[in-house]
N, CA, C and O of each residue as an XYZ file, in Angstrom:
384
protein
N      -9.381      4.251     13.799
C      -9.475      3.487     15.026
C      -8.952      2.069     14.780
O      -9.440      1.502     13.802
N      -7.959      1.334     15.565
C      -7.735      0.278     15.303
C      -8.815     -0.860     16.058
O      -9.402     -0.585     17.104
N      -8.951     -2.050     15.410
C      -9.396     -2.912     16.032
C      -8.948     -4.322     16.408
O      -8.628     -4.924     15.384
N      -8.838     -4.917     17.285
C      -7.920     -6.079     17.698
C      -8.644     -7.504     17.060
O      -9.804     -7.902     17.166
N      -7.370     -8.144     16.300
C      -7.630     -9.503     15.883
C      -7.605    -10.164     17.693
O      -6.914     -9.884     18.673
N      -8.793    -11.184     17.433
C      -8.610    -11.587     18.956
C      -9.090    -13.102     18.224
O      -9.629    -13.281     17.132
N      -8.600    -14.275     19.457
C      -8.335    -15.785     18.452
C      -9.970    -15.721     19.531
O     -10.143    -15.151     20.608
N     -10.730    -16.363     18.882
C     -12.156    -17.278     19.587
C     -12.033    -18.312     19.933
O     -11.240    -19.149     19.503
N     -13.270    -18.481     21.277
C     -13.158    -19.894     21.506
C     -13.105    -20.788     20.831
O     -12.381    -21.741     21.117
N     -13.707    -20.764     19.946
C     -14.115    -21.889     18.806
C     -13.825    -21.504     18.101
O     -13.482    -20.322     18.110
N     -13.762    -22.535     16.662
C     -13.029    -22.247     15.358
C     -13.249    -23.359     14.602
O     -12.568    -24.379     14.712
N     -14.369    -23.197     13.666
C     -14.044    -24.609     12.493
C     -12.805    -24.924     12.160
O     -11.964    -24.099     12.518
N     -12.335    -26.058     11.465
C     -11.296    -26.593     11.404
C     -11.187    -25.176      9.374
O     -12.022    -24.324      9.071
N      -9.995    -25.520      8.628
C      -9.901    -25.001      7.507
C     -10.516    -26.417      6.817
O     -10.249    -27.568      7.164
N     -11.397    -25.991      5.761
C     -11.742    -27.660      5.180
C     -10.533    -27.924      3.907
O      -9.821    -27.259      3.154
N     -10.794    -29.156      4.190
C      -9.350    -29.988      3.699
C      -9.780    -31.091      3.094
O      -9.883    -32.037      3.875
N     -10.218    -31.439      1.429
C     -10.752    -32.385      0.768
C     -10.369    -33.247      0.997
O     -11.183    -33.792      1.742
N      -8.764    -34.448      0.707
C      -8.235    -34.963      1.894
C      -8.179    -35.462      3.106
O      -7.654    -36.518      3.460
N      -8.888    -34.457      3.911
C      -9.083    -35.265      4.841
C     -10.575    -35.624      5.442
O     -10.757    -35.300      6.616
N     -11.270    -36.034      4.993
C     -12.950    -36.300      5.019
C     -13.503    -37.179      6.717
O     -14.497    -37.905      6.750
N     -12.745    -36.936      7.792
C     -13.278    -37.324      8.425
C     -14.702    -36.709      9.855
O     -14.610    -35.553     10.269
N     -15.379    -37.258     10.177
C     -16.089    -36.398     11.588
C     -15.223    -35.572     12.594
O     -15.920    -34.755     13.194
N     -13.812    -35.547     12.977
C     -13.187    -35.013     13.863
C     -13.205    -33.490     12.626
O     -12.948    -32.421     13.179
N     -13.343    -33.455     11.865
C     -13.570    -32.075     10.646
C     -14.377    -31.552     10.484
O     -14.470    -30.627      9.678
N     -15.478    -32.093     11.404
C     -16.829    -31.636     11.282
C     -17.107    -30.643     12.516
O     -17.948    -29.751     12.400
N     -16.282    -30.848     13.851
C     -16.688    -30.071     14.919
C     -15.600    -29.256     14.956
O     -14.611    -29.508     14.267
N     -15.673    -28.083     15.846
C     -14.908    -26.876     15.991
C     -13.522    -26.861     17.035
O     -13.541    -27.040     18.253
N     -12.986    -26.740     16.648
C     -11.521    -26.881     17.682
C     -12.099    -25.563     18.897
O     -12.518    -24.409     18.807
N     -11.845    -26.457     19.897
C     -12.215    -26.084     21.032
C     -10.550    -25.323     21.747
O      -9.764    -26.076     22.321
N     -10.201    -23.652     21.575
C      -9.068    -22.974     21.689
C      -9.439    -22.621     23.402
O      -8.638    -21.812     23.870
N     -10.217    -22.965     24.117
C      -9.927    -22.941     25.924
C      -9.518    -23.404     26.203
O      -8.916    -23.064     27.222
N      -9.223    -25.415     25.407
C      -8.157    -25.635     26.045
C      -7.031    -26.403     25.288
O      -6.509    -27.462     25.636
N      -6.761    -25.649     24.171
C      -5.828    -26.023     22.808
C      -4.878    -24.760     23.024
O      -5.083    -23.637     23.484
N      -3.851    -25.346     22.551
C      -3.086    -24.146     21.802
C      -3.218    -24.680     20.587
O      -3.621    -25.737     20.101
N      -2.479    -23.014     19.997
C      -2.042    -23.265     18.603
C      -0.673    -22.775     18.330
O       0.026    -22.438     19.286
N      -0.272    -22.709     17.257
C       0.953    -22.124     16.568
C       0.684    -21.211     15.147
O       0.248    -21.620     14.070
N       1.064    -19.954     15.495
C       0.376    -19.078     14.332
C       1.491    -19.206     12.696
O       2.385    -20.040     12.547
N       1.237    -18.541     12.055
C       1.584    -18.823     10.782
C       0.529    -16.791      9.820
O      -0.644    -16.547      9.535
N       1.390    -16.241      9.744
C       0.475    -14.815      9.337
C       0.435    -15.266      7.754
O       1.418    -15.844      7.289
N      -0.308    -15.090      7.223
C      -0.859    -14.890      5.564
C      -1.072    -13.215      5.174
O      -1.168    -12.840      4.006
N      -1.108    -12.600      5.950
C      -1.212    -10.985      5.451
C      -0.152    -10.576      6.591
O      -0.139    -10.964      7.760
N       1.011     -9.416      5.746
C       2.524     -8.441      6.534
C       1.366     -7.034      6.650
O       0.304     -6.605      6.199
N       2.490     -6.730      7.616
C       2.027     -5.155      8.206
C       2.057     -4.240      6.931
O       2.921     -3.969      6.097
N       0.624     -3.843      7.151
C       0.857     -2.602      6.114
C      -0.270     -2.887      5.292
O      -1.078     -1.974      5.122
N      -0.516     -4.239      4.631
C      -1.470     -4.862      4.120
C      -3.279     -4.862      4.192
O      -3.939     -5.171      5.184
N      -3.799     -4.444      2.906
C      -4.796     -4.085      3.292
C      -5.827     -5.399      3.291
O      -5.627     -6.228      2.403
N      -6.899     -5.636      4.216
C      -7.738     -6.702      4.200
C      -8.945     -6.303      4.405
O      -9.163     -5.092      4.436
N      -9.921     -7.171      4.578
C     -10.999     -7.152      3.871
C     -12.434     -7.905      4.891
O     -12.507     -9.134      4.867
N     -13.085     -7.424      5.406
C     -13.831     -7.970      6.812
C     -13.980     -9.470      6.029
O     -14.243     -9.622      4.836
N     -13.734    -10.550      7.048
C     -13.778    -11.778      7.097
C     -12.763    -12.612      5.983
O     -12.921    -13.639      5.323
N     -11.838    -11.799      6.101
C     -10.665    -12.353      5.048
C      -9.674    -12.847      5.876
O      -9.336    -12.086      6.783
N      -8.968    -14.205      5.788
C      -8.179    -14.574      6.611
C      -6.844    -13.839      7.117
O      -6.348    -12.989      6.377
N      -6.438    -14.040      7.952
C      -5.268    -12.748      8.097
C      -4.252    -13.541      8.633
O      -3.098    -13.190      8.385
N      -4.509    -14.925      9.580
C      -3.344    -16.005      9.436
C      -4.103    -16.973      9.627
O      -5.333    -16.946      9.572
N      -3.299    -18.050      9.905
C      -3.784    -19.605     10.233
C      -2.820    -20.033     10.961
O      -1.610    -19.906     10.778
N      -3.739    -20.877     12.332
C      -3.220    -21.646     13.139
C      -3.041    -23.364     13.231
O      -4.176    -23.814     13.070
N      -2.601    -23.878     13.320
C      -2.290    -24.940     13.845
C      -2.721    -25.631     14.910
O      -1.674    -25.853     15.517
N      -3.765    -26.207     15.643
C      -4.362    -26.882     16.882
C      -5.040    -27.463     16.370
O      -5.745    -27.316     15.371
N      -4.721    -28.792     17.607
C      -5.056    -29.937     17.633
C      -4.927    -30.923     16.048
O      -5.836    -31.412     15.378
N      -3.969    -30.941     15.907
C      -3.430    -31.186     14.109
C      -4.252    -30.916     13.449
O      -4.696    -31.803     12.720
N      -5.002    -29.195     13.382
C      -6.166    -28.965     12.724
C      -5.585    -27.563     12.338
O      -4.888    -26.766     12.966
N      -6.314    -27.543     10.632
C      -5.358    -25.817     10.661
C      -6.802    -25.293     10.624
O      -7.808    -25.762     10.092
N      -6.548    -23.869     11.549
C      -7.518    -23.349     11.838
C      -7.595    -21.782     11.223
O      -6.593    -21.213     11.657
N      -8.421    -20.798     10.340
C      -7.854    -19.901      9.939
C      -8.726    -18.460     10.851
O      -9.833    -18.353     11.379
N      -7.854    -17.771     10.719
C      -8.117    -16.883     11.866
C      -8.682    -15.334     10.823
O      -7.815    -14.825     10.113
N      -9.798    -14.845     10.821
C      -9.862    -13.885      9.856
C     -10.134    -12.343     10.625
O     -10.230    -12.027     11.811
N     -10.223    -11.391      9.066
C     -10.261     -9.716      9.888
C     -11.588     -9.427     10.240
O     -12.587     -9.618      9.548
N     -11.497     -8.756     11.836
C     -12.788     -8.571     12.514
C     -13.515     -7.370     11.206
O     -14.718     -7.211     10.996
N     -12.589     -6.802     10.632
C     -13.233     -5.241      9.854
C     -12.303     -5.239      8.744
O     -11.364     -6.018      8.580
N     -12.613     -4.410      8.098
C     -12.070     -3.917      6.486
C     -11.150     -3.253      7.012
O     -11.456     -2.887      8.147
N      -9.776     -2.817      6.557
C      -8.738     -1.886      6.647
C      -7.184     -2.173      6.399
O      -6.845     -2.934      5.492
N      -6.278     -1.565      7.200
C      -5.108     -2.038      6.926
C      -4.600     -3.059      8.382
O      -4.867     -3.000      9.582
N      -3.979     -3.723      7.764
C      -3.057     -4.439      9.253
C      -2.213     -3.784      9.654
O      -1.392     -3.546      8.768
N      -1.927     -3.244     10.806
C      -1.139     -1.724     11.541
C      -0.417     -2.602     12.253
O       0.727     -2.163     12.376
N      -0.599     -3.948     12.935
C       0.473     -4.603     13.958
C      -0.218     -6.328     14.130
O      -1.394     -6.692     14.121
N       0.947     -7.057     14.268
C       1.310     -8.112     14.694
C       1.816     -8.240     16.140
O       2.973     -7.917     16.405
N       0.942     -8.722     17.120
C       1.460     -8.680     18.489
C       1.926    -10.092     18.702
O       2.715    -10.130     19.646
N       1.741    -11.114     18.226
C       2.061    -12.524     18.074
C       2.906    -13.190     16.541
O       2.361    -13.428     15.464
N       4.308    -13.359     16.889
C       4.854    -13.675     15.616
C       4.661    -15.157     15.054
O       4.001    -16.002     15.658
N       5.320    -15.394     13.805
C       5.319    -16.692     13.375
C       5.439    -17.728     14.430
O       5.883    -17.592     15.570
N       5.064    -18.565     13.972
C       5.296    -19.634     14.955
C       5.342    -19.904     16.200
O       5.808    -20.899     16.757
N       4.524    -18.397     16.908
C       4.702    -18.486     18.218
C       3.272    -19.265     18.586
O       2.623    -19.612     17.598
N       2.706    -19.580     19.895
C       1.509    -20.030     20.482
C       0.668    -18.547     20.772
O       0.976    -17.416     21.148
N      -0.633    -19.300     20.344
C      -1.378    -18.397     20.838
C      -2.564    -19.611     21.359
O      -2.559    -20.828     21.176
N      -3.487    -18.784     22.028
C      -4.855    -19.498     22.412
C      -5.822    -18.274     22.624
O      -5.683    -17.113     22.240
N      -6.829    -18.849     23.333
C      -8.177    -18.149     23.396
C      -8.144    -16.858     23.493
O      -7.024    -16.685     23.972
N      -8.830    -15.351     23.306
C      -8.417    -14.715     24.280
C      -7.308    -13.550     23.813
O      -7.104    -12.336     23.828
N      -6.835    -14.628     23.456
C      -4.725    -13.914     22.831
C      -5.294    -12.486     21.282
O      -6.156    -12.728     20.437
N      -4.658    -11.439     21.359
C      -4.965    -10.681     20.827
C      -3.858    -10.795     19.519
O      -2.647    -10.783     19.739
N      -4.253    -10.874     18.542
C      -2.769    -11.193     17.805
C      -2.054    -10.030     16.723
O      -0.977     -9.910     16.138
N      -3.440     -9.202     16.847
C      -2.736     -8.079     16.093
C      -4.228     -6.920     16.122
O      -5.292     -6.725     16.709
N      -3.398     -6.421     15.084
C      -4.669     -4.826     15.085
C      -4.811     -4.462     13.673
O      -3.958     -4.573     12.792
N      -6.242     -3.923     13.559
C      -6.403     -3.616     11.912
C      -6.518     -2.082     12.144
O      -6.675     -1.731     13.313
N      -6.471     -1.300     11.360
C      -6.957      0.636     11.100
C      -8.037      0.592     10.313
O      -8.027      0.549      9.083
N      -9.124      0.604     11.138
C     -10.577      0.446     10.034
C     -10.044      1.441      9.067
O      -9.046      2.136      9.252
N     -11.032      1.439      7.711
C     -10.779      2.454      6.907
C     -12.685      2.728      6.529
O     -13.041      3.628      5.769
């Protein structure tokens, strides 16, 4: 059965030693952000429940987007660098 990566409203920022400020402390708010995706795991690839599968870009915050379930990544419905936001389904895993 596949299951759909879907982006959430919310999203801690990725922590970033570097950058130590309070705007790092609250959650990028994706209802009314975009982002710009960036995949870290290709089709075919097996992952791992709560393992990142890409990272976005919003609000000059990288945000990482992980797998709802354990399995393989079967599809990418959102490519590099395209926008996504809330809602936006960005791909599909094949539980295993």
């Amino acid at each position: 059965m596949k299951k759909p990566i879907i982006v959430p409203e919310h999203i801690m920022p990725k922590p970033m030693p570097w950058r130590n400020c309070d705007c790092m402390k609250n959650p990028v708010d994706l209802t009314e952000k975009k982002g710009t995706l960036t995949w870290v795991k290709a089709v075919g690839d097996p992952v791992c429940e709560g393992e990142t599968v890409c990272e976005g870009e919003a609000d000059k915050k990288t945000v990482e987007i992980t797998a709802p379930c354990s399995g393989i990544l079967r599809e990418q419905t959102v490519e590099d660098e395209c926008v996504f936001k809330a809602g936006d389904i960005l791909g599909y895993i094949e539980e295993q």
